[in-house]
Backbone atoms as SQL, in Angstrom:
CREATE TABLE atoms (id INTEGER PRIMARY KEY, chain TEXT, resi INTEGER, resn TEXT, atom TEXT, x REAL, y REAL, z REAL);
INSERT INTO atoms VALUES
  (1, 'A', 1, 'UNK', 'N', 10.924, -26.847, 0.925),
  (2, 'A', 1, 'UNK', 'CA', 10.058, -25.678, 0.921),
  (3, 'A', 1, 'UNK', 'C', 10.512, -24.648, 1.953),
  (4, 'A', 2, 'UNK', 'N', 10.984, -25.131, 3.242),
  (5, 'A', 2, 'UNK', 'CA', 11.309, -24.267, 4.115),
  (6, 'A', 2, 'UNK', 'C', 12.728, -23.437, 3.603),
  (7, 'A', 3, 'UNK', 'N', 13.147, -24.224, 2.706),
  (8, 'A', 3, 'UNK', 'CA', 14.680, -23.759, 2.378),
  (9, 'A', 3, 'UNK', 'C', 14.246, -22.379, 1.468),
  (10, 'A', 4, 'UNK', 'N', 13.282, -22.308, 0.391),
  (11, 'A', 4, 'UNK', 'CA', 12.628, -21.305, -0.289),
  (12, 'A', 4, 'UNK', 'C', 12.301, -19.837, 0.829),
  (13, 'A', 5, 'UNK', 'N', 11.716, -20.663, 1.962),
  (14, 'A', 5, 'UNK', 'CA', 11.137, -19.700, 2.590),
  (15, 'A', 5, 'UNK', 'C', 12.297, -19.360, 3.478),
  (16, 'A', 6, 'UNK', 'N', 13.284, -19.244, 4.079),
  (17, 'A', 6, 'UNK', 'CA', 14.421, -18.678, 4.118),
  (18, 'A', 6, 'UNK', 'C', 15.076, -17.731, 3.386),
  (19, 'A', 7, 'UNK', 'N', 14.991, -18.486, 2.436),
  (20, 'A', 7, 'UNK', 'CA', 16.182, -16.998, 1.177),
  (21, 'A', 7, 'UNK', 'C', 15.246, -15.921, 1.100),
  (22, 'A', 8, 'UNK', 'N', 13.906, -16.604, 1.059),
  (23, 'A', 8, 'UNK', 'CA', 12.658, -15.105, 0.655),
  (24, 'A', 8, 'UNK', 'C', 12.930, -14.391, 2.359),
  (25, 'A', 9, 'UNK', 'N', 12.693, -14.702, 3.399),
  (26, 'A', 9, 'UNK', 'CA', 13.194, -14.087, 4.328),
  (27, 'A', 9, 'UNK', 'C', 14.999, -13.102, 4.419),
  (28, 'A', 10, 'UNK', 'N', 15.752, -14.005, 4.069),
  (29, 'A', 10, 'UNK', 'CA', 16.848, -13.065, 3.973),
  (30, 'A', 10, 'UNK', 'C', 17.608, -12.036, 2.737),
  (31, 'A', 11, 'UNK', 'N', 16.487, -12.276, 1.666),
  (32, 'A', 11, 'UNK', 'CA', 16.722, -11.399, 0.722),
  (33, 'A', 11, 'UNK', 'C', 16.658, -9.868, 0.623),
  (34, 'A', 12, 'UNK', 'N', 17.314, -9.347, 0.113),
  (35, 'A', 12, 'UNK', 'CA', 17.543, -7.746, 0.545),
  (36, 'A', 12, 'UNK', 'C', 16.126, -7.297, -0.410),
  (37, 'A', 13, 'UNK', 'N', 15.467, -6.119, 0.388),
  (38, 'A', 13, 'UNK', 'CA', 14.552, -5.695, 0.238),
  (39, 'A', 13, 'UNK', 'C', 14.619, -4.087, -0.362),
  (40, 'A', 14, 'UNK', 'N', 14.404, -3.709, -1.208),
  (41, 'A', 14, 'UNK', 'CA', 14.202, -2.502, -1.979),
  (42, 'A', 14, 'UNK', 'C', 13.297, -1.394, -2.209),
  (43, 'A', 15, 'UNK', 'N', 13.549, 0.089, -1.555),
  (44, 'A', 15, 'UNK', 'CA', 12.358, 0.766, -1.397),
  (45, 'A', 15, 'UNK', 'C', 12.817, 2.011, -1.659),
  (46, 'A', 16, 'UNK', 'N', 12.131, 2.987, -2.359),
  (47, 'A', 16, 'UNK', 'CA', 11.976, 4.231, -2.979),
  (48, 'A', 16, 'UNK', 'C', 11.105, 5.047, -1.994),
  (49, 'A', 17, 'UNK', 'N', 11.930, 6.085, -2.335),
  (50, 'A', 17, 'UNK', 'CA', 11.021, 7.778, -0.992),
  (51, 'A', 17, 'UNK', 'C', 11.742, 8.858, -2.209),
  (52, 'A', 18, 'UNK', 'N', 10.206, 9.160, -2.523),
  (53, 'A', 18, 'UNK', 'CA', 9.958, 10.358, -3.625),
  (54, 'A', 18, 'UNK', 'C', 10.154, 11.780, -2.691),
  (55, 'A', 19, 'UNK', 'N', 10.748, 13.009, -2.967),
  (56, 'A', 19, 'UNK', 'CA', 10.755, 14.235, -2.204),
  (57, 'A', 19, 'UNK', 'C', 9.514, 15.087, -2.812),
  (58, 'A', 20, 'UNK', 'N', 9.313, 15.247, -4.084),
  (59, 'A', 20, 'UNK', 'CA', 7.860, 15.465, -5.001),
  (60, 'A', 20, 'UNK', 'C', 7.020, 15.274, -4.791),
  (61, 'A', 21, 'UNK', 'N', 6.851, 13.907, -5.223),
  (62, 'A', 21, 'UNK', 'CA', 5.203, 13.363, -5.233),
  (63, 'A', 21, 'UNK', 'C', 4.811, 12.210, -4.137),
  (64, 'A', 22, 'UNK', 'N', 3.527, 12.351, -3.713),
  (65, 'A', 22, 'UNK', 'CA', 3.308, 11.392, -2.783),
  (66, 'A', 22, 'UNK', 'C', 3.160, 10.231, -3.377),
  (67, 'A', 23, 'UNK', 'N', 3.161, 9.385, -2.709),
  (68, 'A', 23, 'UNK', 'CA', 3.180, 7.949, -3.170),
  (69, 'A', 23, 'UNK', 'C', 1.772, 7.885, -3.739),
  (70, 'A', 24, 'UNK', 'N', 0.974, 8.140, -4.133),
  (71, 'A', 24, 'UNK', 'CA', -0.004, 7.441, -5.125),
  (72, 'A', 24, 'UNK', 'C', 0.438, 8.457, -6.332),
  (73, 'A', 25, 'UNK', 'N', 0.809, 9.521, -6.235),
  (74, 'A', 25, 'UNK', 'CA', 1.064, 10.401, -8.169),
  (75, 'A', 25, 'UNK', 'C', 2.332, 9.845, -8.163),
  (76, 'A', 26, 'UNK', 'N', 3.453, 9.015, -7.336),
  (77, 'A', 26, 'UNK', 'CA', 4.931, 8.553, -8.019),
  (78, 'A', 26, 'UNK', 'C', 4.158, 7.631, -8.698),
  (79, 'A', 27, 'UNK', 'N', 3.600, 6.717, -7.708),
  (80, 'A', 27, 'UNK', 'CA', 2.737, 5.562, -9.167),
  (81, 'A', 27, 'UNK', 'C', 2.567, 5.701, -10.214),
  (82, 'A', 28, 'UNK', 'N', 1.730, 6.519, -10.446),
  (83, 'A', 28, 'UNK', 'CA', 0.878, 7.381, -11.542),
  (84, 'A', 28, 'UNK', 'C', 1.847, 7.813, -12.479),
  (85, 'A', 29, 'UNK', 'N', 3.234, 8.192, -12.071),
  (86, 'A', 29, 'UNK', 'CA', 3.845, 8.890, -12.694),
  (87, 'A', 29, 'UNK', 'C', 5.318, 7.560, -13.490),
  (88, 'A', 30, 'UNK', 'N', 5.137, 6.715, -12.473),
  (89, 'A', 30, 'UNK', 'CA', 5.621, 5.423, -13.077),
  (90, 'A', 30, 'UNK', 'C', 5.432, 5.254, -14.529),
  (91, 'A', 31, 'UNK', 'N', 3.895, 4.627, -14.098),
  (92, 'A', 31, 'UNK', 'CA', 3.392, 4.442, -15.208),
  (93, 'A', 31, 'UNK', 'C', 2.916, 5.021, -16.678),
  (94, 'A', 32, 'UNK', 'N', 3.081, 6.319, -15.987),
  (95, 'A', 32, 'UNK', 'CA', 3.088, 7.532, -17.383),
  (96, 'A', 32, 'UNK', 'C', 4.529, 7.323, -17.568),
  (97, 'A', 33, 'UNK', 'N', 5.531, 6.363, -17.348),
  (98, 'A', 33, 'UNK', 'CA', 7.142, 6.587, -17.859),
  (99, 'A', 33, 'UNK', 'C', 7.147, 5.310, -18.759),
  (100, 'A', 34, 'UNK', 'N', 6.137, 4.579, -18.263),
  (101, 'A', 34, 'UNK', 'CA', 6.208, 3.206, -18.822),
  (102, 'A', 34, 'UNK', 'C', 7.288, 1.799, -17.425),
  (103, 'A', 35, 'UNK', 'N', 7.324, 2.651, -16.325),
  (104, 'A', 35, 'UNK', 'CA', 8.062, 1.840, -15.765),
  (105, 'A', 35, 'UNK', 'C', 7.222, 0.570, -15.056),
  (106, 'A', 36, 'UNK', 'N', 5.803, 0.812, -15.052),
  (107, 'A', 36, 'UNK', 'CA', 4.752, -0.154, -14.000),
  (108, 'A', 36, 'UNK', 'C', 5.044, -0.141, -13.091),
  (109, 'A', 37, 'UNK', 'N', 4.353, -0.721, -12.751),
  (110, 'A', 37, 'UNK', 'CA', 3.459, -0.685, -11.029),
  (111, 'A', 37, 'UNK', 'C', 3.335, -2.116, -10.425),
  (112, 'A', 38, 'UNK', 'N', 3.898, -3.173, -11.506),
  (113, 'A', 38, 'UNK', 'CA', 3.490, -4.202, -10.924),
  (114, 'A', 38, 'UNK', 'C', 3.956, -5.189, -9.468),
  (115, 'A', 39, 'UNK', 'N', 5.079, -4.574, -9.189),
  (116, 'A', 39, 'UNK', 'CA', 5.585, -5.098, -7.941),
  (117, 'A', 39, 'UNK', 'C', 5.958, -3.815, -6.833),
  (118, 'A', 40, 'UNK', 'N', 4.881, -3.054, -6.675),
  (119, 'A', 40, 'UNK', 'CA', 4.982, -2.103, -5.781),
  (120, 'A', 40, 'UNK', 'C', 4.152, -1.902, -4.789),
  (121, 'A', 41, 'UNK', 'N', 4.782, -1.832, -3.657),
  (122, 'A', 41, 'UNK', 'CA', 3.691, -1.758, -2.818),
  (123, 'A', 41, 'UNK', 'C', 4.097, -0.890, -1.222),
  (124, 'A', 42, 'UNK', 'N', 2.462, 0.221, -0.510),
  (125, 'A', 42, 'UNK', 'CA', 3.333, 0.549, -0.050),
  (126, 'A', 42, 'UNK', 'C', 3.721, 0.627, 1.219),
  (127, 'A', 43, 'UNK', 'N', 4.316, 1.284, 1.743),
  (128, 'A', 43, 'UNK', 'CA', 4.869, 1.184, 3.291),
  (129, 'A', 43, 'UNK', 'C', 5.056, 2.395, 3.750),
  (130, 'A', 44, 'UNK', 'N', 4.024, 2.548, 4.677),
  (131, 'A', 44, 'UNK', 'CA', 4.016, 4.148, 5.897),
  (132, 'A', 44, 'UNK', 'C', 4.528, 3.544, 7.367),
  (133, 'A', 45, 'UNK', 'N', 5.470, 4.937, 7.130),
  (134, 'A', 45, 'UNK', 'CA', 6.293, 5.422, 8.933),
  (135, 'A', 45, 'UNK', 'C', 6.906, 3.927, 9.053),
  (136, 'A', 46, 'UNK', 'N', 8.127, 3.591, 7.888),
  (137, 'A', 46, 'UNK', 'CA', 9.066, 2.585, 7.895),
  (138, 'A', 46, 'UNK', 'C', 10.260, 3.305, 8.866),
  (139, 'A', 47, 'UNK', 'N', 10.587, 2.786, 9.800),
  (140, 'A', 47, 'UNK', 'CA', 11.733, 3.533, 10.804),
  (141, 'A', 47, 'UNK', 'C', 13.354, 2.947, 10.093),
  (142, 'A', 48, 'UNK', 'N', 13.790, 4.251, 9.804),
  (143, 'A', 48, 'UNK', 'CA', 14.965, 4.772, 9.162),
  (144, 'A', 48, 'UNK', 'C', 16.282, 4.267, 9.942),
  (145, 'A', 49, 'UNK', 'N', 17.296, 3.797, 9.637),
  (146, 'A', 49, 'UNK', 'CA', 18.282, 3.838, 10.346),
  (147, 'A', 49, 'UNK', 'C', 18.944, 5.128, 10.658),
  (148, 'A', 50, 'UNK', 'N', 18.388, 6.285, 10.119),
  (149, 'A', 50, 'UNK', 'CA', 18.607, 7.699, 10.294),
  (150, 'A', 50, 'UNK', 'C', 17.864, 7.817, 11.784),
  (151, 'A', 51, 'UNK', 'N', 17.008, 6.949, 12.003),
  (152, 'A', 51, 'UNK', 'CA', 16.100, 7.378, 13.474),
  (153, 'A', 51, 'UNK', 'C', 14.729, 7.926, 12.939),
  (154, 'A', 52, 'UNK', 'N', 14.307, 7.995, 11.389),
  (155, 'A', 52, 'UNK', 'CA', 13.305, 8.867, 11.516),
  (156, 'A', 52, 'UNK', 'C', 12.223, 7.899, 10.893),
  (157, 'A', 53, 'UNK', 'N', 11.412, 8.315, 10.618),
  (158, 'A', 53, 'UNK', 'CA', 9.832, 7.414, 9.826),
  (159, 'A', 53, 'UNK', 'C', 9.777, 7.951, 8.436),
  (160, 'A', 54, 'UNK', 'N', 9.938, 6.841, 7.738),
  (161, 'A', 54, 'UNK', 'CA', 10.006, 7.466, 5.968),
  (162, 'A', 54, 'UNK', 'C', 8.397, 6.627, 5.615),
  (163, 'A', 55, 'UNK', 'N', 8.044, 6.962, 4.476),
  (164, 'A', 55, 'UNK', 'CA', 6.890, 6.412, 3.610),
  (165, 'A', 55, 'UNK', 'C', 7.579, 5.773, 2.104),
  (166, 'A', 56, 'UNK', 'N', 7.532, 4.578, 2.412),
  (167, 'A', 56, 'UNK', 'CA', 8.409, 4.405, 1.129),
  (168, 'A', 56, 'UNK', 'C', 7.318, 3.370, 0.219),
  (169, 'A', 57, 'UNK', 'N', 7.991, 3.506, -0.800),
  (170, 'A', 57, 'UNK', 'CA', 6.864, 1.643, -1.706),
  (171, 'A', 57, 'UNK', 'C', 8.507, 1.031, -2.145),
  (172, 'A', 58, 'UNK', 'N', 8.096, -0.339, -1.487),
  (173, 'A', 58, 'UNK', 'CA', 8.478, -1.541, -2.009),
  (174, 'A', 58, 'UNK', 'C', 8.609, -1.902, -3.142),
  (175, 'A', 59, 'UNK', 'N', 9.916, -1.937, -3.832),
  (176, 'A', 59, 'UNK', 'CA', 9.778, -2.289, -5.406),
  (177, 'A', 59, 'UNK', 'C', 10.543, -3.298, -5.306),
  (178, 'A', 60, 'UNK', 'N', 11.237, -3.597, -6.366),
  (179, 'A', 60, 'UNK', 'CA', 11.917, -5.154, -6.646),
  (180, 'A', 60, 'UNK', 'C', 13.244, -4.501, -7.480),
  (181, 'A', 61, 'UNK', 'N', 13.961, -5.214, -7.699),
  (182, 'A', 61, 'UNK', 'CA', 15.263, -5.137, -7.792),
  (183, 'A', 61, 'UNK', 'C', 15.381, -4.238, -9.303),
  (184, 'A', 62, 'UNK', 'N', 14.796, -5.253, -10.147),
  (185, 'A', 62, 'UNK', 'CA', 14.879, -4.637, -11.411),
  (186, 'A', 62, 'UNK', 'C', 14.475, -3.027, -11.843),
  (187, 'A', 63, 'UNK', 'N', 13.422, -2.687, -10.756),
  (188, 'A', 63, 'UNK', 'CA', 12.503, -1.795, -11.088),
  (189, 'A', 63, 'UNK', 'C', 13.672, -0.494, -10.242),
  (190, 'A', 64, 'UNK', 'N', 14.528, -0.900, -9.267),
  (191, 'A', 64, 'UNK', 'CA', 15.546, -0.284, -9.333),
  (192, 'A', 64, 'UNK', 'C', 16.554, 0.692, -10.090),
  (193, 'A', 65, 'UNK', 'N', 17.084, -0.329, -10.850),
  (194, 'A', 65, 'UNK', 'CA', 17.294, -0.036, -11.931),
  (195, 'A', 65, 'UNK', 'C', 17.034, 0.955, -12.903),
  (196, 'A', 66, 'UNK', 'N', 15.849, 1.127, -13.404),
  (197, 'A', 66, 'UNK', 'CA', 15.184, 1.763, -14.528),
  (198, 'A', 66, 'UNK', 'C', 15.116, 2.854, -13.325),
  (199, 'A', 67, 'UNK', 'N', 14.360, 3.052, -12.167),
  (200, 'A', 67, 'UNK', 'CA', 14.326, 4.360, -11.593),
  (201, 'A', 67, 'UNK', 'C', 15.433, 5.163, -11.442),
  (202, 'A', 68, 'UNK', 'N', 16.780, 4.593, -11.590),
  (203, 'A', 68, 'UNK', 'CA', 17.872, 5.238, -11.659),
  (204, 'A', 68, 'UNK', 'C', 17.886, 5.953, -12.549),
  (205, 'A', 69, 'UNK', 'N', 17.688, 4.830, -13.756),
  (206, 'A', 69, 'UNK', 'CA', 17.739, 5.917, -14.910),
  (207, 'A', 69, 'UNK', 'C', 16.827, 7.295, -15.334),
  (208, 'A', 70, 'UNK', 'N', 15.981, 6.553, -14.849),
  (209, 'A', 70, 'UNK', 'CA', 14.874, 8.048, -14.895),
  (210, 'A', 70, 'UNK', 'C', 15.435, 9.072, -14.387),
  (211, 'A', 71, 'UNK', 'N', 15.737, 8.640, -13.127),
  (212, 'A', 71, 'UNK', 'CA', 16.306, 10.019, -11.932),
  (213, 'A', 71, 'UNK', 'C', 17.088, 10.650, -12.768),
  (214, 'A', 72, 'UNK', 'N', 18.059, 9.986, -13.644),
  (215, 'A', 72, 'UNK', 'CA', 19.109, 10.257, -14.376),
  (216, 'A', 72, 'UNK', 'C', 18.598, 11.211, -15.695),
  (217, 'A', 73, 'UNK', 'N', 17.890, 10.933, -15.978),
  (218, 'A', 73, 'UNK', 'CA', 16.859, 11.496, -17.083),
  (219, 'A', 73, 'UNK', 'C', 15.784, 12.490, -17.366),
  (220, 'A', 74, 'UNK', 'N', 15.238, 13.000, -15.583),
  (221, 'A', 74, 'UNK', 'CA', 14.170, 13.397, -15.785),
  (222, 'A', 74, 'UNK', 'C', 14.353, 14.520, -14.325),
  (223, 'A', 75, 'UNK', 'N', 14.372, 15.787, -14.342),
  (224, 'A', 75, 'UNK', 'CA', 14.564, 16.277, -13.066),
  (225, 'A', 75, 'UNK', 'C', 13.557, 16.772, -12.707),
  (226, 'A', 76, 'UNK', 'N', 12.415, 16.412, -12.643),
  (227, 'A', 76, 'UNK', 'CA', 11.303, 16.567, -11.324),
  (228, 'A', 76, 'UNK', 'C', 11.807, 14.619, -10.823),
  (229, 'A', 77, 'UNK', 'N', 12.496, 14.190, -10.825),
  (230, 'A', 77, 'UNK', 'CA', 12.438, 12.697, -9.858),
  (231, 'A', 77, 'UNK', 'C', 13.460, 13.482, -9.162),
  (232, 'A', 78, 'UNK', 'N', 13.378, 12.867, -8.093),
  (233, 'A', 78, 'UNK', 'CA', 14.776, 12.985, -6.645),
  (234, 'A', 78, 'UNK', 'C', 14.330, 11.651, -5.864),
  (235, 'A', 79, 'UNK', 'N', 14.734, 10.784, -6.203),
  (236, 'A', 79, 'UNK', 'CA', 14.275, 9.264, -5.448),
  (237, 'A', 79, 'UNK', 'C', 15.348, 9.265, -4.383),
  (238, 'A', 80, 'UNK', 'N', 15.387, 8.843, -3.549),
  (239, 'A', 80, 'UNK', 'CA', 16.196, 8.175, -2.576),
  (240, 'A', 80, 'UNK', 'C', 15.996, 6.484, -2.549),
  (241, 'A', 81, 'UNK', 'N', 17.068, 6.037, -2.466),
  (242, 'A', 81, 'UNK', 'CA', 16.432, 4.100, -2.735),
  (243, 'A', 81, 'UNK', 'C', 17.053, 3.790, -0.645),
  (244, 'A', 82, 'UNK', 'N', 16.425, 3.054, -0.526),
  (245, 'A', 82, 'UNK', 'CA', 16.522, 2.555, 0.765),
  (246, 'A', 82, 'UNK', 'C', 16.402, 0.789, 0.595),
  (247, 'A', 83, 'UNK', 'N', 17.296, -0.127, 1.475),
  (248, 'A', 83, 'UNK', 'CA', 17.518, -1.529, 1.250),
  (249, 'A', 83, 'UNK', 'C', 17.088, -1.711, 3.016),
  (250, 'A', 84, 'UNK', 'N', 17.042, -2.868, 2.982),
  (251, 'A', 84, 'UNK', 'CA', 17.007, -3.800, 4.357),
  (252, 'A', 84, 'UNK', 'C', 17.104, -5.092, 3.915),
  (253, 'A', 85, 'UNK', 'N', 18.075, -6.256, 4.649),
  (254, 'A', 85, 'UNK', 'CA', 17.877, -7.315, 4.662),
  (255, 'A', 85, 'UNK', 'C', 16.812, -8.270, 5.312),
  (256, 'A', 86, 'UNK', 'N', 16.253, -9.079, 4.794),
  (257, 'A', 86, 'UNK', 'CA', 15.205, -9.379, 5.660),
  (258, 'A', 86, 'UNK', 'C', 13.803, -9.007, 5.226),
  (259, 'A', 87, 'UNK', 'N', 12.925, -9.251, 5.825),
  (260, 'A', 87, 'UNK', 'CA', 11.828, -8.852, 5.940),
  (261, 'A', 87, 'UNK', 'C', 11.459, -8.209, 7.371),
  (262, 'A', 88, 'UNK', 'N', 11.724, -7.864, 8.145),
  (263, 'A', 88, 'UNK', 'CA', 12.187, -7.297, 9.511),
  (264, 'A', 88, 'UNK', 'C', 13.203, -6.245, 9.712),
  (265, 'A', 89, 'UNK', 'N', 12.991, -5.519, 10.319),
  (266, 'A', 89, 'UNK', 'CA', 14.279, -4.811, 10.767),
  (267, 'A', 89, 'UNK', 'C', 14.086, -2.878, 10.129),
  (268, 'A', 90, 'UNK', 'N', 15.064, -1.861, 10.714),
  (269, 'A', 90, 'UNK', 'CA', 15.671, -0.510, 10.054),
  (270, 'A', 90, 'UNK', 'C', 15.459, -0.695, 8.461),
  (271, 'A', 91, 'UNK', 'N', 15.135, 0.039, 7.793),
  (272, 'A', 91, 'UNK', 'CA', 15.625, 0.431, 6.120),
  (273, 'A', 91, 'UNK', 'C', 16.824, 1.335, 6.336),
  (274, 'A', 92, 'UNK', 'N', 17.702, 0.649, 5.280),
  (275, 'A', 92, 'UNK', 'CA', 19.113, 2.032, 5.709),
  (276, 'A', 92, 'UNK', 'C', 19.123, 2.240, 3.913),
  (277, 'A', 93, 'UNK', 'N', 20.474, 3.491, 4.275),
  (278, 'A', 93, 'UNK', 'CA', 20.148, 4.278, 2.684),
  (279, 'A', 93, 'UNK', 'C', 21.051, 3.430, 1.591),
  (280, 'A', 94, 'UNK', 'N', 20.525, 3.166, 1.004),
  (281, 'A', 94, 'UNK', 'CA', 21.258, 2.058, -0.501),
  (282, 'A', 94, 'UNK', 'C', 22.673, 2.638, -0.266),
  (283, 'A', 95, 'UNK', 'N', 23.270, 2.015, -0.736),
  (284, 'A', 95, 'UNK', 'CA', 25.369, 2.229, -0.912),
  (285, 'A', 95, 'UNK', 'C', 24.752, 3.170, -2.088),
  (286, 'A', 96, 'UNK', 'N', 24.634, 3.688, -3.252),
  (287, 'A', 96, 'UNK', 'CA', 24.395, 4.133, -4.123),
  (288, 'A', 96, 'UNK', 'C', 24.215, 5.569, -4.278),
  (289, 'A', 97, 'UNK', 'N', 23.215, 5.589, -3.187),
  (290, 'A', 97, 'UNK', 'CA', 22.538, 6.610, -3.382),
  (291, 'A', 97, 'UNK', 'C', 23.228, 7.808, -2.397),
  (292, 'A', 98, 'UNK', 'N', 23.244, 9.194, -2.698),
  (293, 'A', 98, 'UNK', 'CA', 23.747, 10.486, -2.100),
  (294, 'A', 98, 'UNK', 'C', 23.471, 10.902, -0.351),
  (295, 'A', 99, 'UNK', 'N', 23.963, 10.418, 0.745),
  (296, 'A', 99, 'UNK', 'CA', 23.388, 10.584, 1.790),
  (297, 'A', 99, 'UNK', 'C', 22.637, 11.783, 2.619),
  (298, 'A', 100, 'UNK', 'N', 22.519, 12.972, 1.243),
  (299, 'A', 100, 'UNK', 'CA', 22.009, 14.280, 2.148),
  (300, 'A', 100, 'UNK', 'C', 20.014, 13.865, 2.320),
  (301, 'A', 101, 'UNK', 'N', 19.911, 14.612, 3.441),
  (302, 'A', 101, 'UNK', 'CA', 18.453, 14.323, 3.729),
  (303, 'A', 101, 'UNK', 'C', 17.477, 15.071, 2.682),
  (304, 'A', 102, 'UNK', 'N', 16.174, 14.358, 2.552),
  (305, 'A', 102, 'UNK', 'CA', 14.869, 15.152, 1.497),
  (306, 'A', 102, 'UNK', 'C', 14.853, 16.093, 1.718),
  (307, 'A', 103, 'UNK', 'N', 14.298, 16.617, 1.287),
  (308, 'A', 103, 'UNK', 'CA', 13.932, 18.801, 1.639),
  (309, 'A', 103, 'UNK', 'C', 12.305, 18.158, 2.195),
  (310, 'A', 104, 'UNK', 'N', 11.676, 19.079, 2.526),
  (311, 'A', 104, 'UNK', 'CA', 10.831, 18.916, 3.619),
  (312, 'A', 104, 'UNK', 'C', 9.630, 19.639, 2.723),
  (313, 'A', 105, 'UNK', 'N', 9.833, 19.879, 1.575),
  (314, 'A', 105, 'UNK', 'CA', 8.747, 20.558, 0.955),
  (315, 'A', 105, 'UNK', 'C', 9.131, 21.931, 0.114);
């Protein structure tokens, strides 16, 4: 059992920061895509390996995925994906994703 609870500790962790919408209308807006909501959850003033405090929600790997494609699909999205190993620690910016900073509004 402890061996379970290890990997769930060092498994890389997956999180989305909308420049648009605040985190309760990205939800909203999920789910008007059909993408769900079911493994999201969220997280205020997560400290950035940039140095700064982001608001991000916690998604899961798969749900990754499909937000790409959206982004890819739909231009009111501008997601930024952010990873951390662990359950502890900085969120830094996914290998993936474009390193320029959000617009501020």
């Amino acid at each position: 059992m402890s061996d379970t609870k290890e990997k769930v500790s060092r498994a890389v962790q997956w999180f989305v920061e909308c420049d648009i919408f605040t985190n309760e209308s990205l939800e909203s807006e999920l789910s008007a895509r059909g993408l769900g909501s079911d493994h999201i959850s969220k997280h205020v003033n997560m400290s950035g390996s940039d140095g700064k405090l982001h608001d991000v929600l916690l998604i899961s790997s798969g749900l990754v995925k499909r937000l790409k494609s959206a982004k890819a699909n739909d231009g009111h999205f501008h997601f930024r994906f952010w990873k951390r190993n662990g359950q502890n620690g900085d969120i830094s910016p996914a290998d993936f994703v474009e390193k320029e900073p959000l617009s501020d509004g």
